[in-house]
DRENDREN-528229 format. One line per 4 residues: their letters; for each residue x, y, z of C-alpha. Coordinates in Angstrom, 2 decimals, decimal comma. Example, Ala and Ser with C-alpha at 12.3 -4.5 7.8 and 13.67 -1.06 7.14 Angstrom:
REM residues 2
AS = 12,30:-4,50:7,80 ~ 13,67:-1,06:7,14 $
//
This chain:
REM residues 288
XXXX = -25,42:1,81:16,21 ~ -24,92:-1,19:18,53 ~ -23,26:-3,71:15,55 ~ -22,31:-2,96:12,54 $
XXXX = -18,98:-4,16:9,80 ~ -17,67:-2,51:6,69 ~ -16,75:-4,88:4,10 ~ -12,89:-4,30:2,78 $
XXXX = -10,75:-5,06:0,29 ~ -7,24:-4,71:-0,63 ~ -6,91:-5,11:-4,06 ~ -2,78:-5,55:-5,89 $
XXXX = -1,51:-6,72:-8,98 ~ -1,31:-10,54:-7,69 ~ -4,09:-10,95:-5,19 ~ -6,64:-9,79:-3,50 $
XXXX = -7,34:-9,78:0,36 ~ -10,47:-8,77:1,84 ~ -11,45:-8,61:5,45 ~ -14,54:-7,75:7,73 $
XXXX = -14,23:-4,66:9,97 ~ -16,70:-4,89:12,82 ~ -17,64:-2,24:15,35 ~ -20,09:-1,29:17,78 $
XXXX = -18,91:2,77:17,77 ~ -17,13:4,54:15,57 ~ -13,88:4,71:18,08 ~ -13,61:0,88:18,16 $
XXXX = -13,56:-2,09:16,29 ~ -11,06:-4,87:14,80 ~ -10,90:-6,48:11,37 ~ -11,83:-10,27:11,35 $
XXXX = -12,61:-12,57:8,51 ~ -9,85:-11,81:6,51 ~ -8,72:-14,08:3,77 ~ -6,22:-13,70:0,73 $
XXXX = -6,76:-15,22:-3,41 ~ -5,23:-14,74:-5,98 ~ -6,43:-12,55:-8,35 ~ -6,04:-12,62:-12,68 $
XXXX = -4,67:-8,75:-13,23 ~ -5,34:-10,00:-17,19 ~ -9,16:-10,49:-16,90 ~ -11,88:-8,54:-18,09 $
XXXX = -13,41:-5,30:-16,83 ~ -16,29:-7,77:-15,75 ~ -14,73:-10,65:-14,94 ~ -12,72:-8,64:-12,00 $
XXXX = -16,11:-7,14:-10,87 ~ -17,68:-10,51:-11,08 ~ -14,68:-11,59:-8,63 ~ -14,80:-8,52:-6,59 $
XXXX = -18,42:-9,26:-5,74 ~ -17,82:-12,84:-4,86 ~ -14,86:-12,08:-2,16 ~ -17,77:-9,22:-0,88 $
XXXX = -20,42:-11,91:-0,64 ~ -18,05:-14,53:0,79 ~ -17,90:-11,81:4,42 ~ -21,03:-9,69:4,29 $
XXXX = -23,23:-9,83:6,98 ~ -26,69:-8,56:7,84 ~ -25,36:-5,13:9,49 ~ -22,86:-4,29:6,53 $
XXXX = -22,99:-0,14:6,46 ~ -20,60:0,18:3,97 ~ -17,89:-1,16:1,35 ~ -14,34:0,78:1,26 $
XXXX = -11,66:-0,66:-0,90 ~ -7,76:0,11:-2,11 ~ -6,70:-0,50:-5,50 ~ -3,28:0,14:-7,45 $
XXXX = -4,31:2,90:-9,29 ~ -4,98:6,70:-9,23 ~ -8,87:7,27:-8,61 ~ -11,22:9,95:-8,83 $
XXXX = -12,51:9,61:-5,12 ~ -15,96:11,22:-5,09 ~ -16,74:9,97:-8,05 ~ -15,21:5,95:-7,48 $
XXXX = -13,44:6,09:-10,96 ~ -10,36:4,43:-11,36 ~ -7,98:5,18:-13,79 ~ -4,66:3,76:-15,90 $
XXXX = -3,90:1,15:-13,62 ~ -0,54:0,02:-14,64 ~ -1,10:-3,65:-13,18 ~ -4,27:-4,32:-14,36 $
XXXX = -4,51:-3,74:-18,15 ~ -8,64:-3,89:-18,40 ~ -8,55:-1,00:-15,75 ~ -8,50:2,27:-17,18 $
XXXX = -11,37:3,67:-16,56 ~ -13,66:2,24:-14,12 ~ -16,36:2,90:-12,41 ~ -16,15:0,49:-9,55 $
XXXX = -18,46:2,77:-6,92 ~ -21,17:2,84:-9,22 ~ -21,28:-0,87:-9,63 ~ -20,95:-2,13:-6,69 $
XXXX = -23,31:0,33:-5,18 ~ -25,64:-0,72:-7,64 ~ -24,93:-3,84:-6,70 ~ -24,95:-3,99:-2,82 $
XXXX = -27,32:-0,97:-2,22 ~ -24,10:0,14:0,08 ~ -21,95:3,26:0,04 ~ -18,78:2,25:-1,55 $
XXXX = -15,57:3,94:-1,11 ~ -12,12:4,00:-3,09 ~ -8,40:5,49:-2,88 ~ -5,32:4,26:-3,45 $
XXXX = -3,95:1,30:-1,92 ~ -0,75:2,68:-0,49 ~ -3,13:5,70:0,64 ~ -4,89:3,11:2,76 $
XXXX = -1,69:1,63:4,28 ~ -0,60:4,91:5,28 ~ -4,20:5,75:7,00 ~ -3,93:2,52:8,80 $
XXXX = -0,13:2,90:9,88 ~ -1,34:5,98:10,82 ~ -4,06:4,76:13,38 ~ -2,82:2,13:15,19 $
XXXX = 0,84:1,13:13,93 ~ 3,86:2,43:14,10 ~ 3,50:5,84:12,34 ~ 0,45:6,58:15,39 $
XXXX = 1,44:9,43:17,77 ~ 3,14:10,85:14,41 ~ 1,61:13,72:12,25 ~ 3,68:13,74:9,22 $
XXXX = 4,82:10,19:7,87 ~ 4,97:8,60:4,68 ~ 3,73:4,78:3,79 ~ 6,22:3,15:1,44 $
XXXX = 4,56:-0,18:-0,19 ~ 7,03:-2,65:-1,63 ~ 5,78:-5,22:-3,67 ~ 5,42:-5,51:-7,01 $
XXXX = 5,79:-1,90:-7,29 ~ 6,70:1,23:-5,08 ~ 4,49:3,41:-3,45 ~ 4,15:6,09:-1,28 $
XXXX = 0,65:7,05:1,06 ~ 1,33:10,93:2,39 ~ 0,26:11,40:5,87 ~ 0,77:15,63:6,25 $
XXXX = -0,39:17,37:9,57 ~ -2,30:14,32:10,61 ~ -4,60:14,38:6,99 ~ -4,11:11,65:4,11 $
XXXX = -2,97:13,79:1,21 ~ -4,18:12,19:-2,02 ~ -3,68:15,62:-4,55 ~ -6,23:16,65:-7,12 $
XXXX = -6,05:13,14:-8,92 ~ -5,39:11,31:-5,97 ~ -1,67:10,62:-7,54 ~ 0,46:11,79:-4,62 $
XXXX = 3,04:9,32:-3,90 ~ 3,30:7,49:-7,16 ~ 7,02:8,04:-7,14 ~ 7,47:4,59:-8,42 $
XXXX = 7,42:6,29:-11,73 ~ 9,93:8,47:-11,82 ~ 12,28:7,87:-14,16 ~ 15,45:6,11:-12,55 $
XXXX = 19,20:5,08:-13,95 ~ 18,03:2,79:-17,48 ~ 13,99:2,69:-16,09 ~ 12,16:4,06:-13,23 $
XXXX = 12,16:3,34:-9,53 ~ 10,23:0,82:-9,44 ~ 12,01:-1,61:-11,57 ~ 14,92:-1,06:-8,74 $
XXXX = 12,80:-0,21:-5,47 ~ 10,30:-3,45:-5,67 ~ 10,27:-6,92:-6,53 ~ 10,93:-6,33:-10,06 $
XXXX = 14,55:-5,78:-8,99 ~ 15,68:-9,34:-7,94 ~ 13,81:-10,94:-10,78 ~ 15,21:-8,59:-13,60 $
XXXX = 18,38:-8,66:-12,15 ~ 19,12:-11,52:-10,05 ~ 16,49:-14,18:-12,43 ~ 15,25:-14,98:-8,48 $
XXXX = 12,27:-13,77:-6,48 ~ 13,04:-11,48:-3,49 ~ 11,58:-14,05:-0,96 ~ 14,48:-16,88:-1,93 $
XXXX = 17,18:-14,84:-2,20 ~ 16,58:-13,74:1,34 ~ 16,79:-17,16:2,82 ~ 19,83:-17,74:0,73 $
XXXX = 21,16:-14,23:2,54 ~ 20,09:-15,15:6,27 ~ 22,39:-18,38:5,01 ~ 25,27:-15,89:4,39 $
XXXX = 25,15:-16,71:0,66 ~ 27,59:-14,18:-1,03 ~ 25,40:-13,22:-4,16 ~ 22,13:-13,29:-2,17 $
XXXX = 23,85:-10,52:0,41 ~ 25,22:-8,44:-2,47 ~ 21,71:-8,37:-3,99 ~ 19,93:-6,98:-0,73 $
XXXX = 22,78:-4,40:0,04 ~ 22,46:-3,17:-3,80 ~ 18,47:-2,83:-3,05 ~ 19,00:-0,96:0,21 $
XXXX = 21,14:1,65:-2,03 ~ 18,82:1,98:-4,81 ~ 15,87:2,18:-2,04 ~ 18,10:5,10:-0,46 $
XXXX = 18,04:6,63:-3,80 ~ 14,01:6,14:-4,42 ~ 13,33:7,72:-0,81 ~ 15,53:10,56:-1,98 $
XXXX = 13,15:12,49:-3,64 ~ 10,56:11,97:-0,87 ~ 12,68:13,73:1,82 ~ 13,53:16,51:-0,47 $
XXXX = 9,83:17,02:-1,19 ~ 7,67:16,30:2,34 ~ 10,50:16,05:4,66 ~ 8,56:13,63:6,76 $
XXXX = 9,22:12,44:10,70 ~ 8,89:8,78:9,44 ~ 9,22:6,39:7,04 ~ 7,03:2,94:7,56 $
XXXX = 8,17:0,04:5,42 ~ 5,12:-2,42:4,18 ~ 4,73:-4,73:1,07 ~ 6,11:-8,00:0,69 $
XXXX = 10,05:-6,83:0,21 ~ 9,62:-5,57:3,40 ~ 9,51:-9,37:5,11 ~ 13,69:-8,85:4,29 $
XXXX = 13,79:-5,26:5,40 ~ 16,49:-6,65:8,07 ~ 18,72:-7,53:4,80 ~ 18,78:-4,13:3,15 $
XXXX = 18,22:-1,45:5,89 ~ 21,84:-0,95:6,84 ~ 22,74:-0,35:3,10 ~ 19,60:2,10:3,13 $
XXXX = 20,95:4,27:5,85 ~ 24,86:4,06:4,69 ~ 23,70:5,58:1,52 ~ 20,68:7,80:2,88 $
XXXX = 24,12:9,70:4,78 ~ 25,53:11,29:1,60 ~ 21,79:13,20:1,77 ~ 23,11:17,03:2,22 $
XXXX = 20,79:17,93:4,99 ~ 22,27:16,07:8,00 ~ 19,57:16,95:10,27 ~ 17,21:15,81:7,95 $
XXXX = 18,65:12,52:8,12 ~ 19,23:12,71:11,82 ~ 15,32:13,65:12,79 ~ 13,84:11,03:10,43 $
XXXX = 13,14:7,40:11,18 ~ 12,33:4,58:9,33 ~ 10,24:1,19:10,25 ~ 9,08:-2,27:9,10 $
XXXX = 5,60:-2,40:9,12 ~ 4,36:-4,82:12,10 ~ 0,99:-4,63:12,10 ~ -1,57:-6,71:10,09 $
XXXX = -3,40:-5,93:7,19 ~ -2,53:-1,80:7,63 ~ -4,55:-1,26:4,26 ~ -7,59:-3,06:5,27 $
XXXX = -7,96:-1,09:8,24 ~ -7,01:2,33:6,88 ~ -9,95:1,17:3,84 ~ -12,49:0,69:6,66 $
XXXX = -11,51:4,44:8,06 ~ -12,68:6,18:4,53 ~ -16,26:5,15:6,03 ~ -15,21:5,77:9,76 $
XXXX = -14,23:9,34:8,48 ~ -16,78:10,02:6,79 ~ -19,12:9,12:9,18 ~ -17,89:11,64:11,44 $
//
């Protein structure tokens, strides 16, 4: 196999961003191409596939092997079925696989989207050399990609990690541990009110330090479950992680396992497009 690219796609509740991954073995290659839109989550069943397609088409190339994609959702993985997406109200039950491959003539695989962060963070970013870490994707939700001995852990329904819906204080966690928190409670999207806090304003400050406790509180239930060596920090609230991670850790030191607490670390996510790469690994993988 002297050239060949995998066509993938990262798909959330806003936007979609797809990328080429290109590689002459399957040890190396680099995602190129790569290109963000923004997507309708209140279209049709076949209006999203019809826009699926067209981001596909806008990067395929002759030597395309393969198409591997993350969506928001729980999925049945063999089968490419995706179920009760909570952002996209036409998906709830899917068969994306079997249309696109019907489509393409391709392979096409799915998982999670978080799932895919954590496979890429995993490879190459700052969870690699680690065996046990957990992905934590903060956007307009929260969730969790489980990284255990080295292996993605998905769980029969491919619902590991969703602990976005637990049920937390008056809602769940993720009305406190994403975006939804500074617009339901502060009327402002995360992104201002973190300029206004590198400005020193007062409110803006008090809004990040009450996220960084309420994140403490989400990532709770994680170390009590998979204990894991690391914590990586991706989505868009995580462009402020500077403004909330001190609050994090104040209140992560009440936890009553000290060593716990002492052993684990937690990172921003600095590398580029995590999901897309950790996407283009369900073919890698399988290839091996």
């Amino acid at each position: 196999m002297l050239d060949s690219s995998i066509a993938t796609l990262d798909i959330g509740g806003t936007k979609i961003t797809s990328g080429r991954y290109r590689f002459s073995c399957l040890k190396d290659g680099s995602m190129e191409a790569i290109e963000t839109r923004p997507f309708c989550a209140q279209a049709s069943a076949a209006e999203i596939l019809a826009f699926i397609i067209k981001c596909i088409e806008n990067i395929q190339l002759d030597n395309m092997v393969a198409i591997a994609i993350g969506v928001p959702s729980i999925v049945d993985v063999e089968q490419g079925i995706i179920y009760e997406t909570v952002n996209i109200e036409s998906w709830q039950q899917v068969s994306l696989k079997k249309d696109l491959e019907a489509h393409f003539n391709l392979p096409v695989y799915i998982n999670n989207d978080v799932n895919c962060f954590a496979v890429g963070e995993h490879l190459s970013g700052a969870g690699k050399g680690y065996k046990d870490i957990v992905g934590l994707c903060l956007g307009t939700g929260f969730g969790a990609g489980i990284i255990s001995n080295n292996l993605l852990y998905t769980g029969l329904n491919c619902g590991a990690g969703e602990v976005g819906c637990i049920s937390y204080l008056d809602a769940t966690i993720d009305d406190y541990c994403s975006g939804q928190f500074f617009i339901e409670h502060y009327q402002e999207c995360g992104s201002d009110l973190a300029v206004k806090a590198r400005d020193g304003d007062k409110r803006a400050l008090k809004a990040f330090e009450e996220f960084g406790e309420h994140l403490a509180n989400g990532i709770t239930p994680i170390l009590f479950i998979l204990d894991p060596q690391m914590i990586i920090i991706g989505g868009s609230v995580a462009h402020s992680f500077d403004l909330f991670i001190d609050a994090l850790w104040n209140k992560l030191s009440s936890f009553p396992y000290k060593r716990v607490i002492d052993n684990l670390k937690i990172e921003q996510s600095k590398q580029a497009h995590s999901a897309l790469l950790g996407a283009a690994h369900l073919y890698l993988t399988s290839a091996n």
